[in-house]
C-alpha distance (Angstrom), angle and dihedral (degrees) to the residues before:
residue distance angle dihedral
X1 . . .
X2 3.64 . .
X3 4.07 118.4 .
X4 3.61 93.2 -129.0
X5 3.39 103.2 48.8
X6 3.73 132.8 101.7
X7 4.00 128.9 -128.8
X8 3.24 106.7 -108.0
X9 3.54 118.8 -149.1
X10 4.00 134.2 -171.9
X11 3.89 133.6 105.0
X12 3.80 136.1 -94.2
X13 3.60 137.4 -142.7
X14 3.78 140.7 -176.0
X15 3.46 119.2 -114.4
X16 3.76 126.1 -170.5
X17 3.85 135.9 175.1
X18 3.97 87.2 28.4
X19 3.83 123.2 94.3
X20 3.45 108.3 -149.9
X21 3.96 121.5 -162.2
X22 4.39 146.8 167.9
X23 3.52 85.1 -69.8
X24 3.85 103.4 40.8
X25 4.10 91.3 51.4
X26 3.67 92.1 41.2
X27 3.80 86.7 52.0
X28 4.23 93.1 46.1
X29 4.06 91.6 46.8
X30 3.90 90.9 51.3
X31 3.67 93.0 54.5
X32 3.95 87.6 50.9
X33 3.98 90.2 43.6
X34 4.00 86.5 -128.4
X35 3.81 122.5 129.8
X36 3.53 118.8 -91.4
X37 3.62 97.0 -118.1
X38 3.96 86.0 67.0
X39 3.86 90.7 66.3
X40 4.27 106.7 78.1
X41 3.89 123.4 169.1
X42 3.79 120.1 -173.6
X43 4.08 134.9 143.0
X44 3.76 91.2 12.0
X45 3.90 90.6 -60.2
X46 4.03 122.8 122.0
X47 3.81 111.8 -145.5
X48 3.82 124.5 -165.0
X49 3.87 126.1 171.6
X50 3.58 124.4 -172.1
X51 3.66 107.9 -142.3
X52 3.65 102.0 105.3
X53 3.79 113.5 132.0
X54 4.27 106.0 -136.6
C-alpha cells in the first residue's frame, strides 16, 4: 500500500446480463451524488466506494 493513499471503502457486486459503460456509471454515480471516478466496472463485478466529498 502506498503511504499517501487513502482506504477506500464501498461495496461490490456482480452483475450479469447487463453491459455497463462511460455513460451507464456516469449515470449510476449522479443518482448517488458521488464522483464518477467512484463508480468502477471490471470482470463482470460493479464497484462503488463511498468516499466522495459533496
Amino acid at each position: 500500500m502506498h503511504v499517501n493513499k487513502k482506504l477506500r471503502r464501498g461495496f461490490s457486486m456482480e452483475v450479469e446480463g447487463v453491459l455497463l459503460n462511460r455513460p451507464d456509471l456516469h449515470n449510476i454515480a449522479a443518482e448517488l451524488g458521488i464522483n464518477t471516478g467512484d463508480v468502477l466496472t471490471k470482470n463482470k463485478i460493479l464497484t462503488i466506494y463511498n468516499t466522495s466529498q459533496t
